[in-house]
C-alpha positions, 0 to 999 in steps of 0.5 A: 500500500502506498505511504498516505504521506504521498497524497497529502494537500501538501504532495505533488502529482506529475500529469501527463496527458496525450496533447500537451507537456507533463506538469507538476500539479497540487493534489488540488489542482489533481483533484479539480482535472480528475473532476472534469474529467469525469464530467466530459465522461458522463455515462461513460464512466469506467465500470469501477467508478460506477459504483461511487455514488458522487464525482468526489468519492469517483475522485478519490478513488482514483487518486488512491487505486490509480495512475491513469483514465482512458478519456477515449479513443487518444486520450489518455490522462496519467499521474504520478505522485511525486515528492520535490525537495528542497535546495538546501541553500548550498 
């Protein structure tokens, strides 16, 4: 099981997706594309996420099981938790 500590308000995930540059995003900023993702699937959700009564538990879900949802045909959206340091001042 993953450590927790990674999908805290303070992680960072990498978002790639298959028209545009990776980014580094907030859990926030995560949470808000995973979100309007789901709206532009509609009826077409994945089956496990079907199960989930709202879009904030299909959310979550994906945040804690996943690492990628098939948008369609080409469109694929991934993520990965990533942790940053800090320079030291050196």
């Amino acid at each position: 099981m993953a450590d927790p500590l990674l999908y805290d308000d303070s992680g960072y995930f990498v978002v790639l997706e298959a028209d545009g540059p990776e980014q580094i995003v907030t859990v926030a900023e995560l949470r808000d594309r995973l979100t309007a993702a789901i709206a532009q699937l509609g009826d077409e959700l994945p089956r496990d996420l079907q199960k989930f009564e709202t879009t904030a538990e299909r959310v979550q879900s994906l945040i804690d099981t996943s690492c990628e949802l098939d948008l369609g045909p080409d469109r694929l959206l991934q993520w990965y938790a990533v942790r940053l340091e800090r320079p030291n001042g050196d």
